[in-house]
C-alpha positions as CSV (number, residue, x, y, z in Angstrom):
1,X,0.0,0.0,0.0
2,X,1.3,3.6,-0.8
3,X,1.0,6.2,0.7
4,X,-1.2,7.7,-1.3
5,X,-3.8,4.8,-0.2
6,X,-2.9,4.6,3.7
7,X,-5.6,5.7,6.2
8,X,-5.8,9.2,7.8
9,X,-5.4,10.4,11.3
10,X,-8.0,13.0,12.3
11,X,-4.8,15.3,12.5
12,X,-3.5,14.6,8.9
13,X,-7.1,14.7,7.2
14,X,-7.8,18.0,8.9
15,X,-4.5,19.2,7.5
16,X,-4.8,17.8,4.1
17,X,-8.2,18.3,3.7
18,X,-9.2,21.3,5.1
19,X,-5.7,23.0,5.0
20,X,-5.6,23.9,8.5
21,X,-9.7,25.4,8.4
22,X,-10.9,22.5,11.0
23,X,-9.0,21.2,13.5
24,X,-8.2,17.3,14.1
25,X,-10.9,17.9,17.4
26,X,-13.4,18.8,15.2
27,X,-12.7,15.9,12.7
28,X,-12.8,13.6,15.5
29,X,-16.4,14.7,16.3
30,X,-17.7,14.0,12.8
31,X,-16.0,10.7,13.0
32,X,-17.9,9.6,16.1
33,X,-20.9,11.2,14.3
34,X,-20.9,8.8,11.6
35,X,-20.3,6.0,13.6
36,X,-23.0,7.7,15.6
37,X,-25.6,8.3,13.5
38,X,-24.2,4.6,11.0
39,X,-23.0,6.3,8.6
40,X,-25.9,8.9,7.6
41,X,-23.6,12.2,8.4
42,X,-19.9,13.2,9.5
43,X,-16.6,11.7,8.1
44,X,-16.2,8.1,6.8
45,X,-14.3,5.9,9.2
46,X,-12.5,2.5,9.0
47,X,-13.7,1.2,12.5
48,X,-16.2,2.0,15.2
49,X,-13.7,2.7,18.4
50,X,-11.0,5.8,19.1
51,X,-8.7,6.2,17.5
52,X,-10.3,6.6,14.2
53,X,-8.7,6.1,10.6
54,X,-10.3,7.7,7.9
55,X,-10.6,5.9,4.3
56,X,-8.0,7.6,1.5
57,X,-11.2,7.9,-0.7
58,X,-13.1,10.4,2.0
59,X,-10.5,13.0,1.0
60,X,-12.9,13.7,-2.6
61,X,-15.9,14.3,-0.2
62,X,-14.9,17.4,1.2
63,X,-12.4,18.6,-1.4
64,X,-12.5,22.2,-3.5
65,X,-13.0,21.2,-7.0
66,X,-10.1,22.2,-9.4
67,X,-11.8,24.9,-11.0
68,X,-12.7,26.9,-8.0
69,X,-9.2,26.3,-6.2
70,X,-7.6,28.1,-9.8
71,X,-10.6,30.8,-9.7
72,X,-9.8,31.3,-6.1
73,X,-6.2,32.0,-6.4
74,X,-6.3,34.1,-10.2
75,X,-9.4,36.5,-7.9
């Protein structure tokens, strides 16, 4: 597995993600929100229990599209 594939930490998804918008305490809440709520809302997670590692593919859920990260930067 590369790592382009491994599992998040609340801490590296918030920084990848959200580029330092959210904090890893607030990712950690919408993990236990998904498991909470089975899966209906928050952030996809790997297992039900602390610590939580979040899926490689739940970084295209909250991601800028292209276009508006370019439109954002040229404004």
């Amino acid at each position: 597995m590369n790592r382009a594939d491994a599992p998040l930490t609340p801490k590296e998804f918030a920084d990848e993600v959200f580029g330092g918008k959210r904090c890893a305490k607030w990712v950690r809440y919408q993990c236990a929100l998904y498991v909470k709520t089975s899966g209906k809302r928050g952030i996809p997670v790997l297992g039900k229990k602390p610590p939580y590692l979040i899926p490689a593919t739940a970084r295209g859920l909250f991601m800028q599209p292209l276009f508006l990260k370019r439109a954002l930067q040229v404004a």
